[in-house]
C-alpha positions as CSV (number, residue, x, y, z in Angstrom):
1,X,-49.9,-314.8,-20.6
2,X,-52.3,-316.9,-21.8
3,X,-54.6,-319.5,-20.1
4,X,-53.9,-323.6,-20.8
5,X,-55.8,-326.0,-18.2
6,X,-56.4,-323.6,-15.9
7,X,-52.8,-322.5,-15.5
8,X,-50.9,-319.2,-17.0
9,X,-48.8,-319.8,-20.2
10,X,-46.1,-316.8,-21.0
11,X,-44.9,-316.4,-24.7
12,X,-41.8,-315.9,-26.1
13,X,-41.4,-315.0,-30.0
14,X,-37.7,-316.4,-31.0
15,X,-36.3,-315.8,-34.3
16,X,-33.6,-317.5,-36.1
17,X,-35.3,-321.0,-35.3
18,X,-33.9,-323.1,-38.0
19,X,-30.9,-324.4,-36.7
20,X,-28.7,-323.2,-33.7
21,X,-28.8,-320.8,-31.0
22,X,-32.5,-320.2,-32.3
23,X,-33.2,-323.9,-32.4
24,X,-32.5,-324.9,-28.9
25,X,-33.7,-321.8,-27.5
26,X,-37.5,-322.6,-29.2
27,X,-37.5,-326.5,-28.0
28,X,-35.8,-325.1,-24.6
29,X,-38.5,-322.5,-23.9
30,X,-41.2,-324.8,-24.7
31,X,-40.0,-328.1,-22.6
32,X,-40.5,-325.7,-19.6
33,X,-43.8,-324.7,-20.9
34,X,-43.7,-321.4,-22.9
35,X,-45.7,-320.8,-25.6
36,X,-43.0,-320.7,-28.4
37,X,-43.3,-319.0,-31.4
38,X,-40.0,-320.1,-32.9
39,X,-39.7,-318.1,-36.5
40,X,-38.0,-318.9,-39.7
41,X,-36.8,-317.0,-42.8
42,X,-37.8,-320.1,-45.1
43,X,-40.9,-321.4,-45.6
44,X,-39.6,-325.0,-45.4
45,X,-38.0,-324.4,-42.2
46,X,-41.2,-322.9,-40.7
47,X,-42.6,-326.3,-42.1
48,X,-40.5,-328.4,-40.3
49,X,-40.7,-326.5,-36.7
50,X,-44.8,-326.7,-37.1
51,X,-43.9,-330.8,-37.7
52,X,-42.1,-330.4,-34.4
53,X,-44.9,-329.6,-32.1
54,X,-43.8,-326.0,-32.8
55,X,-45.5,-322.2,-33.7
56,X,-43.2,-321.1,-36.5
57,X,-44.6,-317.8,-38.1
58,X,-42.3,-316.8,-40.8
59,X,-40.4,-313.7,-40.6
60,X,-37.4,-312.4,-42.4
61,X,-35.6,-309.1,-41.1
62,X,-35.0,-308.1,-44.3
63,X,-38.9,-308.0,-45.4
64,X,-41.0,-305.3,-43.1
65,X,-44.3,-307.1,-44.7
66,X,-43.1,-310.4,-43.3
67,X,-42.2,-308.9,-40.2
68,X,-45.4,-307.3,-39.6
69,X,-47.5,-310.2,-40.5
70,X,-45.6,-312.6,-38.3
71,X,-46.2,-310.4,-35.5
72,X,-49.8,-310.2,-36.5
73,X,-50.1,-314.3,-36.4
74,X,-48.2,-314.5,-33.2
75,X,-50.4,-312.0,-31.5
76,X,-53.6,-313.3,-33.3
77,X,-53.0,-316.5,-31.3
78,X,-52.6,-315.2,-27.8
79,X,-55.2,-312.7,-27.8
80,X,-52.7,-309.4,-28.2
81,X,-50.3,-310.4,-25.9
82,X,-46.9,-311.1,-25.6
83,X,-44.3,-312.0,-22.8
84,X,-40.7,-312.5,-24.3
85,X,-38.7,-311.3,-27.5
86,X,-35.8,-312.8,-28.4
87,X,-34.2,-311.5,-31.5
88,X,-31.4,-313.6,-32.3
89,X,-31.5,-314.4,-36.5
90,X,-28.3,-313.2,-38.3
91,X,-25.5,-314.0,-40.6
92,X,-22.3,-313.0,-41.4
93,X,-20.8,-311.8,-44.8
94,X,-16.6,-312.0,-44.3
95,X,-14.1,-310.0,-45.6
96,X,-11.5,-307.1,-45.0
97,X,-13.2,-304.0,-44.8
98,X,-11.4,-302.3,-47.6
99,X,-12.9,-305.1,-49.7
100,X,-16.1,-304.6,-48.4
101,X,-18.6,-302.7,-50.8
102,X,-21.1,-300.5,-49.6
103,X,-24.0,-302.7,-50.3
104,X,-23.2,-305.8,-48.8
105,X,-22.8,-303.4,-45.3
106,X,-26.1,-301.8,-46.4
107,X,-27.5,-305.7,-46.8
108,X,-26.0,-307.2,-43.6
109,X,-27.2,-304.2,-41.3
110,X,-31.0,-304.7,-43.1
111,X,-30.8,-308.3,-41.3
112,X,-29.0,-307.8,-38.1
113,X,-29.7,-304.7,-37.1
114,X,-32.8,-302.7,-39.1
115,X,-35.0,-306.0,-39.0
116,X,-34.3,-306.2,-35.3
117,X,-35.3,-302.6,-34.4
118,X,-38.3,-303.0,-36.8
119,X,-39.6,-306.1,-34.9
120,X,-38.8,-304.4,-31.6
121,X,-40.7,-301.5,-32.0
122,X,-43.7,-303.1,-33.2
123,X,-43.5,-305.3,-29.8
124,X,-43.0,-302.3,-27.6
125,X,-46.4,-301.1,-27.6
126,X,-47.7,-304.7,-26.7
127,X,-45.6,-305.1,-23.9
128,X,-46.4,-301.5,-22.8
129,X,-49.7,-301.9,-22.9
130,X,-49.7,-305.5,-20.7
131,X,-47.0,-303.3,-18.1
132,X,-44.4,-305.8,-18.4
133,X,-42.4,-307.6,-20.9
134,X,-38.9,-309.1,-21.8
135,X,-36.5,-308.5,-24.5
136,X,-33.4,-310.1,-25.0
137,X,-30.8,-309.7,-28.2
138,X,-28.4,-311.7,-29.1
139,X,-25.2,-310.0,-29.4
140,X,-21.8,-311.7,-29.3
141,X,-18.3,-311.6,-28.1
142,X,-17.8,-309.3,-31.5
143,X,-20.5,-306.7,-29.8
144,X,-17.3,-306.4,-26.7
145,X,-14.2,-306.5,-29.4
146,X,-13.5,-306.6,-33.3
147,X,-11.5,-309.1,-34.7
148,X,-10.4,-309.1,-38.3
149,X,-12.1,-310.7,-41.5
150,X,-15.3,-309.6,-39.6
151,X,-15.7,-306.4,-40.0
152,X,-19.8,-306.4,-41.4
153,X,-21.0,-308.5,-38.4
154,X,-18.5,-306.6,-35.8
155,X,-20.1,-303.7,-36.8
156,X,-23.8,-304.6,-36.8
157,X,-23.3,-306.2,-33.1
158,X,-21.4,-302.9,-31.8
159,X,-24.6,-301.1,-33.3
160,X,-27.0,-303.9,-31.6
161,X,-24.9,-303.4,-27.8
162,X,-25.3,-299.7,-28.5
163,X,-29.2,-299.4,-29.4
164,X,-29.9,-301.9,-26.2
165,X,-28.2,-300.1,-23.7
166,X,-30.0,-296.9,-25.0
167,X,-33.7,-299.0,-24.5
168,X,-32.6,-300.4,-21.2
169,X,-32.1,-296.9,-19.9
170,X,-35.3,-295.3,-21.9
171,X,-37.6,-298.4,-21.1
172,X,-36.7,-297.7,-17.0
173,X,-40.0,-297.6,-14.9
174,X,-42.4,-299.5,-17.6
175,X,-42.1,-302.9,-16.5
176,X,-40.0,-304.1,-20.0
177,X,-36.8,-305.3,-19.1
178,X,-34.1,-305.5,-21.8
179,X,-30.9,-307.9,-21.8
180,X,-27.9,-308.7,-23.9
181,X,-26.5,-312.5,-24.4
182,X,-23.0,-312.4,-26.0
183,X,-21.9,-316.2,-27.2
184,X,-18.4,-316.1,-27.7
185,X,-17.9,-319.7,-29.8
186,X,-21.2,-321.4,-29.8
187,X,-22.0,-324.2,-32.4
188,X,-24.0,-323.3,-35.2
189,X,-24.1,-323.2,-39.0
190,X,-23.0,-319.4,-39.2
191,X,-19.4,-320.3,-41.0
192,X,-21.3,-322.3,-43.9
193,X,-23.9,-319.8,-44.1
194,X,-21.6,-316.9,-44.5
195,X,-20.1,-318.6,-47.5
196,X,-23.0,-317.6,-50.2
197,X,-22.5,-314.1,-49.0
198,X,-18.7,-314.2,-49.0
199,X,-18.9,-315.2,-52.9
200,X,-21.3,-312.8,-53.8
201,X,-19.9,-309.5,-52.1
202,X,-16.2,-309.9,-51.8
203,X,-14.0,-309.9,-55.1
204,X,-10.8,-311.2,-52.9
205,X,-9.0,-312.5,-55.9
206,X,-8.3,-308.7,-57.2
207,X,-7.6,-307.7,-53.5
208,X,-3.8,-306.3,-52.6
209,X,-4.0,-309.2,-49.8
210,X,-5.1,-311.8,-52.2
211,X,-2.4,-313.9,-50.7
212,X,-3.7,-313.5,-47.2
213,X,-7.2,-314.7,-47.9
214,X,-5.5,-317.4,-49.9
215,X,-3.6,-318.7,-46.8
216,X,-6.0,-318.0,-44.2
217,X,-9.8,-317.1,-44.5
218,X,-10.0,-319.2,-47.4
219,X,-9.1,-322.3,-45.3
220,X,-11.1,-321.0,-42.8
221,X,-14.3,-320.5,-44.9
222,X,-14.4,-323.9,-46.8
223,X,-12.6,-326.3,-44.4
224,X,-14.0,-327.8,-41.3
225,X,-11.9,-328.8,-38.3
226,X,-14.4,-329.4,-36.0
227,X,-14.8,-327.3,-32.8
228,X,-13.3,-324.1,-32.4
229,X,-11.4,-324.1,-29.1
230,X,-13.7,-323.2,-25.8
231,X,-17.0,-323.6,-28.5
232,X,-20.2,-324.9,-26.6
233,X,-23.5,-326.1,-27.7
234,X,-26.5,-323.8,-28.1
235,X,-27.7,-325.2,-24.8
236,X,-25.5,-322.7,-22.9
237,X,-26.6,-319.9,-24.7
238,X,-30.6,-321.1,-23.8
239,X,-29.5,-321.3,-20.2
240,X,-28.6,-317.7,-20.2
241,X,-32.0,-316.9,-22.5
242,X,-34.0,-318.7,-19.0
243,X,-32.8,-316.6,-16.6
244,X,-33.0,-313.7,-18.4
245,X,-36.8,-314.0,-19.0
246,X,-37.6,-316.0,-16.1
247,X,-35.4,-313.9,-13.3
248,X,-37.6,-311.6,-11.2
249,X,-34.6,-308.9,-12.1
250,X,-32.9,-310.1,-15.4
251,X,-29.3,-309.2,-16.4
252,X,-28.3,-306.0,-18.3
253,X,-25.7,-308.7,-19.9
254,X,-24.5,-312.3,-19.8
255,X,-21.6,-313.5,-21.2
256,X,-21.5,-316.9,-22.5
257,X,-18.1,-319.1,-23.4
258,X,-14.6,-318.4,-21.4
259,X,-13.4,-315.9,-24.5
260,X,-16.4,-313.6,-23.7
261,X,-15.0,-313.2,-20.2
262,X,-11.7,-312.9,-21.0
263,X,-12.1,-310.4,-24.0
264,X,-14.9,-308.6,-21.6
265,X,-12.0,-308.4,-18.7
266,X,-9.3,-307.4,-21.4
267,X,-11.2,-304.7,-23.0
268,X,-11.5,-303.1,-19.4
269,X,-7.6,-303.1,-18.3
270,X,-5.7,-302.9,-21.7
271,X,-4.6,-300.2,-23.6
272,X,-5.9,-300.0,-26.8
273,X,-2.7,-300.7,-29.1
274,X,-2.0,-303.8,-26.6
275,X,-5.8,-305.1,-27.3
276,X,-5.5,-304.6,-30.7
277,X,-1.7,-306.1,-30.7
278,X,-3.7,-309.2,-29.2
279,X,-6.7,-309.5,-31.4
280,X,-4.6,-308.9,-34.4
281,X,-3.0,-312.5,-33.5
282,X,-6.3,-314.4,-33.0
């Protein structure tokens, strides 16, 4: 915490800022007067947040010199210290997982998972040192279940649920507290983003289900039809973010959207064939 007007200020470092989940969560936090530090892979983006009244270090997962010097900045500011981590930047590349080549896995996990645990162990120490501290990850719905087409991003959240539940155990005793959101359909620009990485990474005109990404991800990747059923704004996903570093004993998990509960409830009383029988058809 730091000291403004005589009054303690906690500080949050949120990354993923430029539009979204990240977005809302950066100008939520600091309309209830946390010290923000709302992050950005692009310099331009970083440039617009700072236009906003906002910290915006820049930090991309995929660059540990970035990473390190954006801690460095945030900490430089509040003399060493920091409160709240939210880790929440990601992207998706779509595709069957028999079309999937090795490096585009090996390029996805750099960003969603690697870059997180990077970030996270460099803010460890901090928090250790101060006795107390928050973080929170961003999972999703697709950290609980798999659906198919996205296969990269199902597996980096299953690996994100999996290295948090391990922390949340280990960190037991030391005052850091560590918490899962999972967003089911939550508004964002993740579809249009995947795109670039969709093109590069997945030859789906040489596939044997050429015709199926023809009739369905295609129209899926490239056409808009406005909201996805039960899809909520970012807002309900910064709800969750406030309680979890604002509670005096914060959530292992929350679930955000009604298909997070249901697929949460599902994966606990169905067999495995009838769950996958049931995703197969979403």
């Amino acid at each position: 915490m730091t000291i403004v007007n005589g009054a303690t200020q906690r500080s949050i470092l949120i990354t993923g800022c430029s539009s979204g989940i990240g977005y809302d969560a950066a100008h939520g936090l600091a309309a209830r007067g946390w010290r923000v530090f709302a992050a950005c892979r692009k310099p331009e983006d970083c440039a617009r947040l700072q236009g906003e009244g906002l910290h915006s270090p820049q930090i991309d997962y995929a660059d540990t010199e970035s990473i390190a010097a954006g801690l460095a900045e945030v900490l430089e500011i509040t003399g060493g210290r920091l409160d709240a981590l939210f880790n929440n930047g990601a992207f998706a590349c779509p595709g069957l997982v028999e079309d999937l080549p090795t490096g585009a896995l090996r390029e996805i996990f750099e960003t969603n998972l690697f870059g997180w645990h990077d970030l996270t162990r460099r803010v460890i120490p901090v928090m250790r040192a101060q006795g107390s501290g928050r973080i929170v990850q961003c999972s999703s719905v697709l950290g609980l279940v798999t659906l198919p087409w996205r296969g990269a991003y199902n597996a980096t959240k299953f690996a994100v649920e999996g290295l948090s539940d391990t922390m949340r155990i280990e960190l037991r005793g030391t005052g850091i507290d560590v918490s899962l959101i999972e967003p089911g359909p939550v508004t964002s620009l993740i579809r249009q983003n995947s795109i670039p990485h969709f093109e590069r990474w997945i030859d789906w005109e040489n596939s044997p289900r050429e015709a199926d990404y023809r009739a369905g991800l295609q129209k899926r990747l490239y056409t808009s039809n406005g909201p996805d059923t039960f899809e909520l704004p970012p807002s309900a996903v910064t709800k969750k973010l406030i309680h979890a570093v604002e509670a005096r004993r914060p959530r292992a998990r929350y679930y955000v959207t009604l298909p997070t509960h249901a697929m949460g409830f599902a994966r606990r009383i169905l067999p495995t064939r009838a769950l996958d029988w049931m995703l197969s058809r979403a």
